[in-house]
C-alpha positions as CSV (number, residue, x, y, z in Angstrom):
1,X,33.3,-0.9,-3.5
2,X,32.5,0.0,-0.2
3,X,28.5,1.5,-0.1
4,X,28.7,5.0,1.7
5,X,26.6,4.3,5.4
6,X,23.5,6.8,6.3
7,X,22.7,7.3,9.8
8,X,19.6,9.3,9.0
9,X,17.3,6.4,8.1
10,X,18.6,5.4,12.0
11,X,17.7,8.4,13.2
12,X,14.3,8.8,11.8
13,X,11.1,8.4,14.5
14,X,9.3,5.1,13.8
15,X,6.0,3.6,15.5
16,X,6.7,1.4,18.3
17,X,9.7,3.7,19.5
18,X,9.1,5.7,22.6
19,X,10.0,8.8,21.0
20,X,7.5,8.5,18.2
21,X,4.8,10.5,19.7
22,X,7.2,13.2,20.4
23,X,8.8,13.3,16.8
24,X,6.2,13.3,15.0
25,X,4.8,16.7,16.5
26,X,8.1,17.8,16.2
27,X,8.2,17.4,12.7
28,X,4.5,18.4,11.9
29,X,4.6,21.9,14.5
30,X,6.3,23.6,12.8
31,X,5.3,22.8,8.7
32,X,1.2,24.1,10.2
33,X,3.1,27.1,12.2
34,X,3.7,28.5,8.7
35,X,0.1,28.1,7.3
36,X,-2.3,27.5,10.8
37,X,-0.2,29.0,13.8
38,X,-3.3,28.6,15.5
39,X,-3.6,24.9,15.6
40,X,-0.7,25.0,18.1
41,X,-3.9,24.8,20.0
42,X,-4.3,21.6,18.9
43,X,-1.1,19.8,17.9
44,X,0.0,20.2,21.7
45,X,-2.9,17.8,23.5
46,X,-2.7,15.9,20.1
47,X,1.1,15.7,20.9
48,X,0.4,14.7,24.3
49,X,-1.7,11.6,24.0
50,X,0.8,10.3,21.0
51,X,3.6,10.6,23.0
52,X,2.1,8.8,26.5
53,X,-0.5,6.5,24.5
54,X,2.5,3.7,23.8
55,X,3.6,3.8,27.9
56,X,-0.3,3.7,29.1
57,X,-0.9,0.6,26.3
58,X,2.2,-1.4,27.6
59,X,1.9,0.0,31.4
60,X,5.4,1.8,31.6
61,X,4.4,5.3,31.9
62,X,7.2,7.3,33.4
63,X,7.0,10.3,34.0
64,X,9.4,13.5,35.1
65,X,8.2,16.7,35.8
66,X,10.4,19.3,37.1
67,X,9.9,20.4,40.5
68,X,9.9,24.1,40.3
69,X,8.5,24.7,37.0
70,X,5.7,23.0,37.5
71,X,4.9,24.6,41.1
72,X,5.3,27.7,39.7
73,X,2.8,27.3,36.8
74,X,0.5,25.5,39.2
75,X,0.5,28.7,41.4
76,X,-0.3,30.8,38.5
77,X,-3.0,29.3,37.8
78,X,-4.2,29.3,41.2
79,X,-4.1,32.9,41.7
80,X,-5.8,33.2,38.2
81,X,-8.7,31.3,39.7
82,X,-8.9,33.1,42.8
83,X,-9.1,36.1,41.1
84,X,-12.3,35.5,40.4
85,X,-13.2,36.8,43.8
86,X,-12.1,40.2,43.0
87,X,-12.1,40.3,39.1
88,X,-14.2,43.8,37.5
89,X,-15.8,41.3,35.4
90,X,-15.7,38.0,36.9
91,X,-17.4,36.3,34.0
92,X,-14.9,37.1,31.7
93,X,-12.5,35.2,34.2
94,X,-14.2,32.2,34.2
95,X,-15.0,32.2,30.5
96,X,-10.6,31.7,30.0
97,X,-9.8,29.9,32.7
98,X,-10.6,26.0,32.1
99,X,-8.8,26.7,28.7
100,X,-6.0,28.3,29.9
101,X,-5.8,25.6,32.5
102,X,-6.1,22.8,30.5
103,X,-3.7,23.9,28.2
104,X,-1.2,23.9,31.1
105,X,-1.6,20.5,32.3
106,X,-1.1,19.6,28.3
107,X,1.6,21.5,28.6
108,X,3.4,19.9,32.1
109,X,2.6,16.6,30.6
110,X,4.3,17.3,26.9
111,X,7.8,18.5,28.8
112,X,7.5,15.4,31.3
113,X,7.1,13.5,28.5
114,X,9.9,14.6,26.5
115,X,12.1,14.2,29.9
116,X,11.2,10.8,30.2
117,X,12.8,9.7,26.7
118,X,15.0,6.9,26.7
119,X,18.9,7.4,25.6
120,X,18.6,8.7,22.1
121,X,15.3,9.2,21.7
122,X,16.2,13.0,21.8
123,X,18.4,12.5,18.9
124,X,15.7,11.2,17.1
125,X,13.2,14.0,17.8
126,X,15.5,16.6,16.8
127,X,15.8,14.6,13.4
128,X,12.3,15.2,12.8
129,X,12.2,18.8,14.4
130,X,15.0,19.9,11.9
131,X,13.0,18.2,9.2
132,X,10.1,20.1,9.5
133,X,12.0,23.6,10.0
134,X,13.3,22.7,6.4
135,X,9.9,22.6,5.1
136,X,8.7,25.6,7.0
137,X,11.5,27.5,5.4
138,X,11.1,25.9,2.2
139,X,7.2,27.0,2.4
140,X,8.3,30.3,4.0
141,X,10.4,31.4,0.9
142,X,8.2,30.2,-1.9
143,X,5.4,32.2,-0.2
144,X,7.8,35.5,0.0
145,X,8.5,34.8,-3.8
146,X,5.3,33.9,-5.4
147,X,3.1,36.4,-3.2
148,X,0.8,33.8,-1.3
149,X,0.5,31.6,-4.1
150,X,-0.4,29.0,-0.9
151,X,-2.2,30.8,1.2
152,X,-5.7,29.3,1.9
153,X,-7.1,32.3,2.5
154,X,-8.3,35.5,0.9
155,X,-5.9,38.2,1.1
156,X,-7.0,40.1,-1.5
157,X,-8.2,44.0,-1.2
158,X,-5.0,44.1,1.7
159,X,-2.6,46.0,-0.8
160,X,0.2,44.4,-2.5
161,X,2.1,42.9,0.3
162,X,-0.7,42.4,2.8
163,X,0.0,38.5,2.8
164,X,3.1,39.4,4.7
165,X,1.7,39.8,7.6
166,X,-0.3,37.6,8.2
167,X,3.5,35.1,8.9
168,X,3.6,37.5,11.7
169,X,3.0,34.5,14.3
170,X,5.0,32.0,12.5
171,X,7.9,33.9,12.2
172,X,7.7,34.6,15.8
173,X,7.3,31.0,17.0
174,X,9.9,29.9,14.8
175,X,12.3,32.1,15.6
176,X,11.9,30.3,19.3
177,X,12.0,26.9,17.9
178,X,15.2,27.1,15.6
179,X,17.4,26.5,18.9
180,X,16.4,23.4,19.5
181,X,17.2,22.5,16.2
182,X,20.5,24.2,15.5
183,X,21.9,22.7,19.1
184,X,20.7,19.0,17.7
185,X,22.9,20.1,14.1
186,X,25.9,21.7,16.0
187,X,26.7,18.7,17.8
188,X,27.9,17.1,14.2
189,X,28.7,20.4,12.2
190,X,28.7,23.7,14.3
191,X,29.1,26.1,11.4
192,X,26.1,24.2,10.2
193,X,24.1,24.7,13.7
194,X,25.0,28.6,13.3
195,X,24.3,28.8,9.9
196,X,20.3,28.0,10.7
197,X,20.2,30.5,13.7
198,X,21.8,33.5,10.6
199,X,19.4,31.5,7.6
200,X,16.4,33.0,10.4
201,X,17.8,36.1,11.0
202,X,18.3,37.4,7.2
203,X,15.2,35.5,6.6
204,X,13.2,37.4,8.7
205,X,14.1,40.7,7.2
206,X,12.5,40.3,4.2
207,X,9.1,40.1,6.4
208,X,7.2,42.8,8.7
209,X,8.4,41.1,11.5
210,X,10.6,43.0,13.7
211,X,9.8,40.4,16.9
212,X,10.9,38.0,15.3
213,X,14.4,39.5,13.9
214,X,14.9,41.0,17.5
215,X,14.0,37.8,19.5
216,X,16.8,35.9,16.7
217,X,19.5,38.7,18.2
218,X,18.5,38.5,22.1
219,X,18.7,34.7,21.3
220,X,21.9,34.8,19.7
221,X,23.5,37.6,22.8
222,X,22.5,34.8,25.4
223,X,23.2,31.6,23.9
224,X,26.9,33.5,23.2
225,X,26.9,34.2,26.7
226,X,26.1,31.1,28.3
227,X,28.4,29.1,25.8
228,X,31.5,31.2,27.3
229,X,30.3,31.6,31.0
230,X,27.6,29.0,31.6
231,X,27.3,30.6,35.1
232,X,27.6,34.3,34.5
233,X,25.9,34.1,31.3
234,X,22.6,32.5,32.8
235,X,23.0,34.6,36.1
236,X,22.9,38.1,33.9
237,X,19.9,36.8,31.3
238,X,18.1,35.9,34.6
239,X,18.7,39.1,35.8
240,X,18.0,41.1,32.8
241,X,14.7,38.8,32.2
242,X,13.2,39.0,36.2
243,X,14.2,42.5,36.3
244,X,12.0,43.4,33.3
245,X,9.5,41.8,34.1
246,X,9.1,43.3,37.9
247,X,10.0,46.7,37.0
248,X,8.3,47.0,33.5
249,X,6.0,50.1,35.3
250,X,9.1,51.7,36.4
251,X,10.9,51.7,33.0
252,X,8.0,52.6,31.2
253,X,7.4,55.8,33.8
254,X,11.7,57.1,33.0
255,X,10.6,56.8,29.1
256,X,9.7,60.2,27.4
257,X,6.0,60.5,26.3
258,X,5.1,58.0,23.3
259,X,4.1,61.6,21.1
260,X,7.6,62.6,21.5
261,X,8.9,59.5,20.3
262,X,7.0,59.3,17.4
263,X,7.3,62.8,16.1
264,X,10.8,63.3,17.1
265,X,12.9,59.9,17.0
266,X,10.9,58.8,14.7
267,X,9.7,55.5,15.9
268,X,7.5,53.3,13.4
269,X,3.6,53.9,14.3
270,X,3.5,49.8,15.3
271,X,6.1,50.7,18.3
272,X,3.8,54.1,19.0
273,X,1.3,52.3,19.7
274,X,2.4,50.2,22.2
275,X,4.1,52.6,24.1
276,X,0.6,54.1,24.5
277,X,-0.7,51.0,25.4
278,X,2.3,50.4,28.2
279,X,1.6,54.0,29.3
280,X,-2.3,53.3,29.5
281,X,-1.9,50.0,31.4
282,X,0.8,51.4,34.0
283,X,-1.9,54.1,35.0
284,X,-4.6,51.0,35.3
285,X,-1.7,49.2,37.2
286,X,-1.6,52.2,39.5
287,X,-5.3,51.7,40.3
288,X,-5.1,47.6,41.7
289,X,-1.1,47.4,42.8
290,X,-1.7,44.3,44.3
291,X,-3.8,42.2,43.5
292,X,-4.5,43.7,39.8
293,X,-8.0,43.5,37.9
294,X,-8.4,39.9,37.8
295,X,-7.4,36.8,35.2
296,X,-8.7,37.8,31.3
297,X,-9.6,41.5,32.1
298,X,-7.4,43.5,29.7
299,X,-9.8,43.4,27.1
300,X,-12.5,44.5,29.1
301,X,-10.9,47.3,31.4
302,X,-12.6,50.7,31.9
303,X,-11.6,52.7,29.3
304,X,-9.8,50.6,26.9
305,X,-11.4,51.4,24.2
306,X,-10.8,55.0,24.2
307,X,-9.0,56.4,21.0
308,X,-5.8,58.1,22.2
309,X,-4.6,59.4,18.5
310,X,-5.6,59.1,15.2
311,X,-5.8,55.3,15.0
312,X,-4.9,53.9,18.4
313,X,-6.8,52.7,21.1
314,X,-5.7,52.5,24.9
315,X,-5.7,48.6,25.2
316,X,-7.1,46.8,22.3
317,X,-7.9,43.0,23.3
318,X,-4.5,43.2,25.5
319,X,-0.9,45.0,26.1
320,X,1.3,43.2,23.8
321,X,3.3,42.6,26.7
322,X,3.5,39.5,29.3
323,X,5.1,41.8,32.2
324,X,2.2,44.6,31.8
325,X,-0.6,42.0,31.5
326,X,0.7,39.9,34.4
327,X,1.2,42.4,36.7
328,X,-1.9,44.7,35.4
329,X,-4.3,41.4,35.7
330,X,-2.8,39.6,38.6
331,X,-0.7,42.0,40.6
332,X,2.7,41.8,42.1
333,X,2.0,38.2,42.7
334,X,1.5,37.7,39.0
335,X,5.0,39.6,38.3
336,X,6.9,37.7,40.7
337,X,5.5,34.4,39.3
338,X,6.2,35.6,35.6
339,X,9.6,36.2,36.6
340,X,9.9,33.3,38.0
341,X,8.8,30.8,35.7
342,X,11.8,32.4,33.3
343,X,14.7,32.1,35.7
344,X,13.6,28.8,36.8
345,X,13.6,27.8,32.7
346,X,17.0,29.3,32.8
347,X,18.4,27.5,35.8
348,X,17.3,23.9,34.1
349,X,18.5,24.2,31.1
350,X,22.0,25.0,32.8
351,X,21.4,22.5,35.4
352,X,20.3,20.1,32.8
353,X,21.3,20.3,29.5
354,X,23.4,17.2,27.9
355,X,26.7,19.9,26.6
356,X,28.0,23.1,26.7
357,X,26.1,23.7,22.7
358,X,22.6,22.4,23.8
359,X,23.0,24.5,27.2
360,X,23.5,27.7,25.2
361,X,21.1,26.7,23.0
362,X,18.3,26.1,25.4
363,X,19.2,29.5,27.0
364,X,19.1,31.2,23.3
365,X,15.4,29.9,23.4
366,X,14.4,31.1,26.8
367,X,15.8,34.5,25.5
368,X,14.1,34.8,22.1
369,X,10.8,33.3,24.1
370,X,11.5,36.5,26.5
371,X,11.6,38.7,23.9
372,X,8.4,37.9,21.8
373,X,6.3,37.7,25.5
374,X,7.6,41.4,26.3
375,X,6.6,42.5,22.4
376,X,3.6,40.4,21.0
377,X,0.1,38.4,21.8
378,X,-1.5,38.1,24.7
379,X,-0.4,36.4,28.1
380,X,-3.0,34.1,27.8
381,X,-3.7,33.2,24.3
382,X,-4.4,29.2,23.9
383,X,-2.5,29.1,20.7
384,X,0.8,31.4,22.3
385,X,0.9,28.7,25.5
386,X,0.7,25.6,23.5
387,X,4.0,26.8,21.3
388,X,5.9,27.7,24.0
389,X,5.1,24.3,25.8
390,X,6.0,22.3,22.3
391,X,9.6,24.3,22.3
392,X,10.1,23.6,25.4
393,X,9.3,20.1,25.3
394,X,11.9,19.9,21.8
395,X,14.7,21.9,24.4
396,X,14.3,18.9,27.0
397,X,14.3,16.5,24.5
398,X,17.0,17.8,22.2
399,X,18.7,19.7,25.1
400,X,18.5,17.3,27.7
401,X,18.2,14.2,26.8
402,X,20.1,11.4,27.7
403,X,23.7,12.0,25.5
404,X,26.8,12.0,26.5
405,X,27.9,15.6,28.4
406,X,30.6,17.5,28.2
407,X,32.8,19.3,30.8
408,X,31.1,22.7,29.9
């Protein structure tokens, strides 16, 4: 008899391989996502020295950054530190700025990293990374079930189903991270691969998460895209994303006022709010054009504390919306370089990914990345840049890693 033959032992991250590092963050990112999204924070310049300490032990550290990428997050950080010069508060400036810039070079270092694998060391890390979805989803549904049975932390005195939100950041990182993972399981079982991206989707519904559910659809609408027109598909989400971005004031201006929204379309008070934050920070934007109030100033802008309805302020902490804090903080310059930074994600993962499946896939992230910048957290939260660093480094290894192409 004739023993049926696993690949997955194979396939499984072990020390001494030069994907190690990289899979075993991949595995453990998203299993804390669910109960310390915060720690991001951490598990990226933890990630970082696991994945290079092997090469810097034995001498072979190779490394490959991507040319554009990496100038254009090098420039945004520049003008973020020459803002300084004509920040309101400059103090607050320099208070965010060594974080926010050390959590970049992590971040240029963690993709490099995962570009540099060695042939199939990409497979491997997408083993783990679909591993430790499972057990996020796992945890995620026993926590919807059993009402924070889990949680280490005190949710009580929150009403009944005040537990739910606090998965708002885990759903909406995960949601991001999924592509990765279902481009890694499509190459064996594609039915499979889209059965993850719909097990997120109807998942997410049963939480107060609309980010989440939306950036799942805007992820789906471009992968889709891309997979039929690799060209046209990233040329139109590149155009839709830059054009968002850079003319975020304009759109916001043609929208009727926020009160008549609410009161007669009937938008959910969550999405009231933030339309009267948009509105708030346009008429700030208005005030500095060009060079905008400096790096880190949202949360301390004149006025921004001013109670505009019942229970909103104008800009509490920040505007829940990359486009709006980039161009109200750092100009034009800021928008451009926002803008940027997306189309030039886009035009690697074409240029770059492995297949026609981890191509789409890679875009479907960039998208559903798009969509939570442009909805939730702040530009320049330490805990929102190390996740999107860590799914981008999965999408070059899963996405682009050395494996056999296609002719898509």
């Amino acid at each position: 008899m004739t023993p049926v033959r696993s690949d997955f032992p194979t396939a499984i991250p072990k020390p001494g391989d030069s994907c190690f590092g990289l899979g075993v963050t991949a595995f453990l990112a998203p299993v804390l996502l669910v109960y310390a999204p915060l720690s991001m924070a951490i598990i990226l310049p933890a990630g970082v020295v696991i994945a290079l300490l092997p090469g810097l032990l034995r001498r072979r550290l190779a490394l490959r950054f991507d040319a554009a990428t990496t100038a254009l997050l090098i420039a945004f950080v520049a003008i973020a530190a020459a803002s300084y010069l004509w920040a309101y508060q400059p103090t607050s400036t320099i208070e965010k700025l060594p974080r926010t810039t050390l959590t970049v070079a992590m971040g240029l270092l963690f993709i490099a990293s995962a570009a540099a694998l060695e042939s199939g060391g990409g497979k491997r890390v997408a083993t783990a990374l679909v591993a430790g979805i499972a057990v996020a989803f796992v945890a995620l549904a026993l926590e919807r079930l059993l009402g924070g049975a889990f949680l280490p932390r005190d949710i009580n005195g929150g009403g009944k189903n005040a537990f739910l939100n606090l998965f708002n950041r885990p759903l909406s990182v995960l949601s991001i991270m999924v592509w990765p993972a279902a481009a890694h399981i499509c190459r064996n079982k594609p039915v499979a691969g889209g059965g993850l991206i719909a097990l997120a989707f109807f998942g997410s519904l049963f939480f107060p998460t609309a980010a989440a559910t939306l950036a799942l659809i805007a992820g789906a609408v471009a992968s889709l895209l891309t997979f039929f027109a690799p060209r046209a598909g990233t040329a139109l989400t590149a155009a839709i994303v830059a054009g968002t971005v850079l003319f975020a004031p304009a759109i916001e201006r043609n929208l009727p006022p926020p009160k008549t929204l609410f009161e007669e379309a009937g938008i959910p008070r969550s999405s009231y709010h933030r339309l009267i934050i948009w509105r708030f920070a346009n008429e700030k934007i208005d005030e500095r054009p060009i060079l905008g109030w400096g790096f880190n100033q949202s949360r301390i802008i004149p006025g921004n504390k001013t109670m505009i309805d019942k229970f909103e302020d104008a800009l509490p902490l920040h505007p829940h919306n990359a486009a709006f804090q980039w161009r109200l903080e750092l100009g034009l310059l800021g928008a451009l370089l926002g803008a940027g930074l997306f189309v030039a994600a886009l035009e690697r993962a074409r240029r770059c990914a492995n297949a026609r499946v981890a191509r789409s896939a890679a875009t479907g992230a960039i998208a559903a990345a798009f969509t939570i910048a442009m909805l939730s957290f702040g530009a320049w939260q330490t805990w929102w840049i190390s996740s999107l660093f860590l799914v981008a480094g999965f999408c070059v290894a899963v996405c682009g890693g050395k494996e056999p192409s296609d002719s898509g």
